[in-house]
N, C-alpha and C positions, 0 to 999 in steps of 0.2 A: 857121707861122701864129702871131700873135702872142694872147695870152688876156690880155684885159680882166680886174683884180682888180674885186669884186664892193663895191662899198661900204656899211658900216654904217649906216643911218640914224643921226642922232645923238639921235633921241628913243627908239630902242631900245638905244643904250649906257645912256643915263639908267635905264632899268627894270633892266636888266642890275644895277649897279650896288647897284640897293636891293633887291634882292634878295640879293645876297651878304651884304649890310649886314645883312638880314634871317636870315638863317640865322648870320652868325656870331653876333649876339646870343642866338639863340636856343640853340644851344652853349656860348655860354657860362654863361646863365641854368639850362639841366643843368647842367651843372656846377657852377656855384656853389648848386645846388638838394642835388645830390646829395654835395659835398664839409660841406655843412650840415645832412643827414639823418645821414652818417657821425658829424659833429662831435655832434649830437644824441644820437645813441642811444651813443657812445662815452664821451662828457663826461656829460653831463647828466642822461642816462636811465639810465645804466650803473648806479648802484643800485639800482633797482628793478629793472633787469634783471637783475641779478645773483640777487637776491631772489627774485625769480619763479623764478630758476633755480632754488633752492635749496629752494621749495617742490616744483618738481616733483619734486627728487633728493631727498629726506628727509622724515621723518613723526617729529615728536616726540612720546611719552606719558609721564606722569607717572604715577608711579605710589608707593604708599607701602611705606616697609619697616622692618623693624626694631623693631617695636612690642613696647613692653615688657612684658617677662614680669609674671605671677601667683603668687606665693606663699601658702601659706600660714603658720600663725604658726613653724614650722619650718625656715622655706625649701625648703619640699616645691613642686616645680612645679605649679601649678593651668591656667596655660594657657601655651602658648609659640607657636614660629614654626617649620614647616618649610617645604622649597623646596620649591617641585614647577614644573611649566610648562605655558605657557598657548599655545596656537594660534590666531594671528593671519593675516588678510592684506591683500594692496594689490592690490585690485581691479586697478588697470589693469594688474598683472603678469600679470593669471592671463588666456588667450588660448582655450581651452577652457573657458568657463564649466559647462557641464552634466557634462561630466566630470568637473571640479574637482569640485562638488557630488555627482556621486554617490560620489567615491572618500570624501567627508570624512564624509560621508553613514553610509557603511559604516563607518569607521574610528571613526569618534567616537561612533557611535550617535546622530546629531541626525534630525531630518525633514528627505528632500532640498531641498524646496521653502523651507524656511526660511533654508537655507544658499544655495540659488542666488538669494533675494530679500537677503542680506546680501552674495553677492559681484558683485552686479548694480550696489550704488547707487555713486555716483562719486566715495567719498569715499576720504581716500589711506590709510586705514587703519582695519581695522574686526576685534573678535573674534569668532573662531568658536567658542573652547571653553574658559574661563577653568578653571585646576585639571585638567589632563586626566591621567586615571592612568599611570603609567609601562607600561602592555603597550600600550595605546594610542598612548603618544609613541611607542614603538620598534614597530609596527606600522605607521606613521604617514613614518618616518625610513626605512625601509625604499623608499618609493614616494614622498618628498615631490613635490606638484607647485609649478609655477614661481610666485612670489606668495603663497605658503605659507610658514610659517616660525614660531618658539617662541619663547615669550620666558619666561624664572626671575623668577620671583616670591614670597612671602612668601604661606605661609597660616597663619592662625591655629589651633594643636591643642591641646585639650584633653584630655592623657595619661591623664587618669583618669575620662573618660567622663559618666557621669552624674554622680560626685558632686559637691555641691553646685554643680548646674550653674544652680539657681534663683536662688542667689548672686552665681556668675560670668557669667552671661549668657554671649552670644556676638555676634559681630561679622558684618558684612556683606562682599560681596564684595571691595571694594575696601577691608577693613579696618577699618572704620569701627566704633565700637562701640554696638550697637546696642538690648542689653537687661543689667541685672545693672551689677559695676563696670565691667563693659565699657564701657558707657554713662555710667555717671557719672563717672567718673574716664578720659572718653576722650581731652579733652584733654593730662593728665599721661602717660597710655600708649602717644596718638599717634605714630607714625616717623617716619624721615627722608623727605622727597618724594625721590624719585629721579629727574632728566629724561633719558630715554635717546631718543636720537638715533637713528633707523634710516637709512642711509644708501644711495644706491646708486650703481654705477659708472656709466661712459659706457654702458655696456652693459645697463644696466640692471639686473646683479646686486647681491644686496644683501648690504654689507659690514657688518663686527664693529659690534659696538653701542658705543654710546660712552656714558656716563652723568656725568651733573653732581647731586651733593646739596648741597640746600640745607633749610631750615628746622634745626628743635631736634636737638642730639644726642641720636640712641637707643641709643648704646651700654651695655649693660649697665644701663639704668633697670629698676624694675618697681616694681610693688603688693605689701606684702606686708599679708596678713590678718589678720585675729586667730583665724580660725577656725583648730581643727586639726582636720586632714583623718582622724586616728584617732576622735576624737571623732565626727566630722560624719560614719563610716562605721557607728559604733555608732548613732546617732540614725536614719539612712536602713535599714539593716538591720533594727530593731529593729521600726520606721513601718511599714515593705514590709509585715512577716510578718505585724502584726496587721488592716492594712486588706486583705492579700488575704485574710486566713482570714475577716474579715467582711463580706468585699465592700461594702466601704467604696466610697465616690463619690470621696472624696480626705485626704489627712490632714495634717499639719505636727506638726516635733517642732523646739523650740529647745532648746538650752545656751548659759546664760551666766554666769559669774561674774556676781555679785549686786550684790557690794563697788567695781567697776568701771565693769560695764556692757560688757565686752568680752563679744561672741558668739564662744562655741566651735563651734556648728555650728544650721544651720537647714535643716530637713530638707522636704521636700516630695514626695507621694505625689499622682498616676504621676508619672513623671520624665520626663526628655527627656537625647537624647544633642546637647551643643552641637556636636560636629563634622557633627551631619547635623540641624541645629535645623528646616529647611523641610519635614523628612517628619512634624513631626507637628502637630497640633491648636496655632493659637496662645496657648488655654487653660493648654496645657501650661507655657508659657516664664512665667508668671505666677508670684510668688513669692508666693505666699498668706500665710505669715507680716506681709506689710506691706501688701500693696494688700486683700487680703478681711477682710473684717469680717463675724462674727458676733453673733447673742446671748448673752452667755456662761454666761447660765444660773448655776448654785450658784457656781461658781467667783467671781462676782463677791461673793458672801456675804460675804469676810473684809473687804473695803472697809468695808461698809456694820459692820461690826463694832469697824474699825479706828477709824472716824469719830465712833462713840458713845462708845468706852472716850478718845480722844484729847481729845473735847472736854467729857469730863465726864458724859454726860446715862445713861451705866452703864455698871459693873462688868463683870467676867467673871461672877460670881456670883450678879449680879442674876438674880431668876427673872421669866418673863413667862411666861402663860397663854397656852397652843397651840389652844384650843377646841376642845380632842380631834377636831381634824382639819378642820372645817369652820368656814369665817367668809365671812362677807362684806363689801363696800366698794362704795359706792354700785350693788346689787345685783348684781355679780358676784362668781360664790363665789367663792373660794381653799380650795384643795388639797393636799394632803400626797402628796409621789410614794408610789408603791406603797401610797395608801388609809392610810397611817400615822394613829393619831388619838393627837397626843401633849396632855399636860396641861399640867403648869407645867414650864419646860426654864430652865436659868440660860443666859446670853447664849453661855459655853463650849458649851454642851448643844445650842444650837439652830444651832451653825455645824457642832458635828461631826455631830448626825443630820441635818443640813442642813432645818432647819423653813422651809418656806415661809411657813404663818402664823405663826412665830417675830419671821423676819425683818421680818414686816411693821409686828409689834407694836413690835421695833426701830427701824422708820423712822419711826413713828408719835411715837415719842417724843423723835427727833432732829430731826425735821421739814424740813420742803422745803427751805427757804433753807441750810441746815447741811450736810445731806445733800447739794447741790446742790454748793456751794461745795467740800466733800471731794473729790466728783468730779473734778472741776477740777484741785486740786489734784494728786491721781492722776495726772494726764494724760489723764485719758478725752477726748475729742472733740477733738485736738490731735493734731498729729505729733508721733509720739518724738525726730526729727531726727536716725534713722539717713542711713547716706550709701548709702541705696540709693533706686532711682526708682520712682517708681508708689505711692508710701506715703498707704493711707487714713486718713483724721482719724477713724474712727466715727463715732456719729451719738448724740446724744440730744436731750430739746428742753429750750428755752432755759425758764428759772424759770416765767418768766408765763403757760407754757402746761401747767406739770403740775397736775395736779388729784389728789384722792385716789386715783383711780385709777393714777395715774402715778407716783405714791411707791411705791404699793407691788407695782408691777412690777416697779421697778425694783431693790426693794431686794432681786427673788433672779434678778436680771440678767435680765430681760427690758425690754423698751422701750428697749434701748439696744443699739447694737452697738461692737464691739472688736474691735481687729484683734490677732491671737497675740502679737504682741511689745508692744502696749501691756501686754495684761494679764502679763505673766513683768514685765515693768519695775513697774508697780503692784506686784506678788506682793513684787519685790525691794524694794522699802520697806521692806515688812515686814522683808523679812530682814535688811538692812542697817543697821538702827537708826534708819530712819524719812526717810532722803535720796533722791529723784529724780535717777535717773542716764541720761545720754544713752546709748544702747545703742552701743557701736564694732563698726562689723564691720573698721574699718582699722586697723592697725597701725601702719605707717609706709611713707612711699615711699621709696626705694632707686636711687643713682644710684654707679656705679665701686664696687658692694659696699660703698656707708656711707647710713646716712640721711640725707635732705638735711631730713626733716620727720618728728616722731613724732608720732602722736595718742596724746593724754594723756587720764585718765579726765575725763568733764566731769558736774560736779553742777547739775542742772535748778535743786533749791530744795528745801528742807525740808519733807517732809510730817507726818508726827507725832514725838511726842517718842521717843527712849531706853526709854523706861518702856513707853509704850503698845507699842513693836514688843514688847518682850520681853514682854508681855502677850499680844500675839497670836500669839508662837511657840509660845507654851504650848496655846494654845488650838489651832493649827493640829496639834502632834503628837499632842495627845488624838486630832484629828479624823482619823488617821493610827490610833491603838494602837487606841479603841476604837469610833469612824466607818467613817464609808460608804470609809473611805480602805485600808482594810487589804490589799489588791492592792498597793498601793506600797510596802509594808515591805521593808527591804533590812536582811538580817542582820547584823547589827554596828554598826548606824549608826542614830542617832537622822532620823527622816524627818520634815518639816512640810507640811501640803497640804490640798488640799481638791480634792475631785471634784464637776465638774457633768455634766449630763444634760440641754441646753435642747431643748424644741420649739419645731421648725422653722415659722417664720410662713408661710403656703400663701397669695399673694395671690392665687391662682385663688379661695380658697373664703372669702377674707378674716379666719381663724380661723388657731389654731393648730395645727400638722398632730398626728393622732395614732398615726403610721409615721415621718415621718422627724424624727430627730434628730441632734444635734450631744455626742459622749460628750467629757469632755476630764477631766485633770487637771493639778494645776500644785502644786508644791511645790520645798521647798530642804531640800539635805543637804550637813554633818551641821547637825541643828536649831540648835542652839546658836553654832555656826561654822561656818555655811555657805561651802562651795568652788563648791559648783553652785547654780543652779535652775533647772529642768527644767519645759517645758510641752508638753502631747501632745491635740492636738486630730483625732479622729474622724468626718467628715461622712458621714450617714445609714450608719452599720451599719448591718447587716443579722440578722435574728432577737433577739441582745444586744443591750442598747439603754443602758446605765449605763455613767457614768463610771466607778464603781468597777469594772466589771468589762471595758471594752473600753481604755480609756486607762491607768488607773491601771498594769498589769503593765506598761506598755510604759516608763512612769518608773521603773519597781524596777528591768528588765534595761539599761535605759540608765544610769541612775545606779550599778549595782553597777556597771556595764566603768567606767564614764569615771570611778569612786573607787579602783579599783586600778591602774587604767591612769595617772592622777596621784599614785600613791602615797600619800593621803588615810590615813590611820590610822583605824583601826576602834576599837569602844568599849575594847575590850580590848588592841590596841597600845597605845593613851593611856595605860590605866591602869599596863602595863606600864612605858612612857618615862617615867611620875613615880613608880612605885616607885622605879627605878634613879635617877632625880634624886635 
């Protein structure tokens, strides 16, 4: 039987046809779609994918190192650098979150909840524990978990603790200097920035660290002082014993070459240890030699003495009438401490029994504008233009606001205040033949073991003559042999000085307090050729309440060490070296 083929209509070959049509375009448009996604993300995109790659394999930290060491004027170490290491991690490593946390938790001594809200957030790198003690790492290394890891770093140590930690201040975590020369000279002590690379495999493990430095070279830089750390042990030792024995509020003791203006040591009572500077009172890191200011009370006496004998208006030997103890000025009395009612006292007479209404009769006759200008001159109400931070100007008022009353506060240091190291710079006038000297606590900086910069002594400006100092050394050691000074006598050695005793202004009750006080002394040895001078200030003793008796011993035991410990010759060596001349 024969079979009829079946025939295609020709308007279904036609569809047939565009349909094929249709599909191969549309394979090919894949293809040309997806050979141009490859081309894209291979050619074009390929940097930033590469990039991205690179972020999610790696976490860069910068961190500083190498900061230059602290000297003092010996090359004795004041602060340096150890390593120790720090506990880091990378969140998306670690896979047991609450475990993580509680083992670091234990190990570290942190709060767990603080640690599992740091390794919770989604950033690629974050610290757990900066500085962590070596039982700790190796407690730690024992159990590490995945995402966990250490990294060496730089901390800052100061090997001698508290002394002159007022000085040296101390740095913050990342280095940074943040009180003391730490701070002012942080730029030149600054390290190297180190950029370390953490990296990790395909696997996710994390390999060797890689590091790149860049900025200043810190090799072998540092600060050296002018302080010397024997001196500035004698000054803190000597401070300590008398403010605990009178349960003193706080105290400060300076040493400085006179003839320079180099500080040998600046003592501050309570102290703080810079290697653990956050456990104590911010109070504490305060360098009260330069930011506090007091009244200075008698102590400012030989100014106001220095000022009259300098510009003529009187003698040492002029006498003025003490009104046997009581006077008055536009109706406020004046006083003589411990009730004294002196008569006629020559100008030497009323600085060494330290006469309040002396002093007054003195300013009375030098008058505002002279007086005023001396001041000035002093450097009262002005920075010294040490190179340390936080330095108070004191305070006194300007000419057109003192009145009678205001002269003759001022003239036994009240109505003005002083910061420690103003008044030892004033003091050194005297001693030095009458020149204003910038006080140096720096030395020199130090880079490869040579200076690359020395500080040299720097002269402010001329306050009185030749004549008038040596006028007033005479006057000061009287005030010393047969004054209220005679606690400072150091055997062998001619001493010059004066002790004050101010009461403390109580704004609660707007008077002057009649409990707390401010004891202090200030002198230079040997009189004639001063090496040192010495200031010792006392806030609110307790029971004693006199310079002479709470300050002044603490300038005899500091000045006898720091005159044999310099090798200083006593009255009798001298004499003995020019016999044999």
């Amino acid at each position: 039987m024969r079979r009829n083929k079946e025939k295609i209509p020709s308007a279904n070959r036609g569809s047939l046809k565009v349909r094929l049509i249709l599909v191969s375009v549309l394979f090919v448009l894949f293809g040309s779609g997806l050979v141009g996604r490859l081309f894209f993300l291979q050619v074009i995109k390929n940097e930033d994918l590469v990039s991205r790659s690179r972020q999610q394999h790696q976490v860069t930290v910068e961190m500083s190192y190498g900061r230059g060491f602290i000297y003092d004027r010996n090359m004795n170490e004041l602060a340096a650098n150890i390593k120790v290491e720090s506990v880091y991690a990378t969140p998306q490593e670690i896979r047991d979150k609450k475990k993580t946390a509680l083992l670091l938790a234990k190990t570290l001594k942190i709060d767990k909840k603080l640690i599992l809200k740091k390794i919770s957030s989604k950033r690629n790198f974050i610290w757990i524990k900066r500085r962590v003690s070596p039982s700790e790492i190796s407690r730690l290394r024992s159990d590490l978990p995945l995402g966990v890891n250490f990294m060496s770093e730089d901390k800052r140590f100061f090997p001698k603790r508290e002394l002159a930690s007022g000085v040296i201040g101390f740095t913050g975590i990342d280095n940074q200097g943040l009180a003391g020369i730490e701070h002012q000279y942080d730029t030149t002590l600054k390290g190297n920035i180190v950029r370390t690379v953490i990296k990790k495999d395909a696997r996710g493990k994390l390999m060797q660290f890689s590091g790149k430095v860049h900025g200043q070279d810190a090799e072998n830089r540092g600060m050296v002082l002018a302080i010397d750390e024997v001196i500035q042990f004698f000054a803190e030792h000597h401070l300590n014993k008398q403010v605990k024995k009178y349960q003193a509020k706080s105290g400060v003791a300076i040493v400085m070459n006179p003839n320079t203006g180099e500080v040998y040591a600046i003592a501050n009572m309570p102290q703080y240890n810079p290697n653990s500077y956050s456990a104590y009172e911010p109070k504490r890191w305060i360098n009260g030699a330069v930011a506090n200011s007091y009244e200075p009370g008698s102590i400012f006496k030989p100014i106001l003495a220095a000022a009259a004998i300098d510009s003529g208006v009187a003698r040492p030997h002029d006498t003025f009438f003490c009104e046997d103890g009581e006077f008055f000025i536009s109706g406020k009395k004046i006083g003589e401490a411990a009730n004294h009612k002196f008569g006629w006292l020559t100008l030497q007479g009323i600085i060494s029994k330290s006469s309040n209404i002396g002093s007054v009769k003195v300013a009375q006759q030098l008058g505002k504008k002279t007086f005023y200008n001396y001041i000035r001159k002093f450097g009262f109400g002005q920075k010294t233009g040490v190179a340390l931070p936080g330095e108070a100007t004191g305070r006194f008022k300007e000419l057109v606001d003192w009145d009678e009353r205001s002269l003759a506060s001022i003239s036994f240091g009240h109505e003005i205040s002083t910061t420690p190291l103003q008044m030892i710079s004033a003091i050194s006038v005297i001693a030095n033949g009458g020149t204003l000297m910038v006080p140096r606590i720096t030395h020199a900086i130090m880079k490869n073991g040579r200076a690359t910069k020395s500080f040299k002594p720097k002269t402010v400006r001329r306050v009185i003559s030749t004549l008038t100092s040596r006028q007033m050394v005479d006057i000061l050691k009287l005030s010393v042999k047969t004054g209220t000074g005679g606690e400072a006598a150091i055997k062998g050695y001619e001493v010059a000085g004066k002790t004050g005793t101010a009461q403390k202004y109580d704004r609660k009750t707007g008077s002057y307090s009649k409990t707390a006080y401010v004891s202090s002394f200030v002198g230079f040895v040997p009189a004639d050729a001063p090496k040192i001078a010495i200031l010792v200030m006392v806030d609110e003793p307790k029971g004693v309440h006199w310079g002479g008796s709470v300050a002044a011993p603490v300038f005899k035991d500091i000045g006898r060490e720091t005159l044999r410990y310099l090798s200083v010759p006593s009255n009798d060596q001298r004499v003995y070296i020019l016999d044999r001349a």
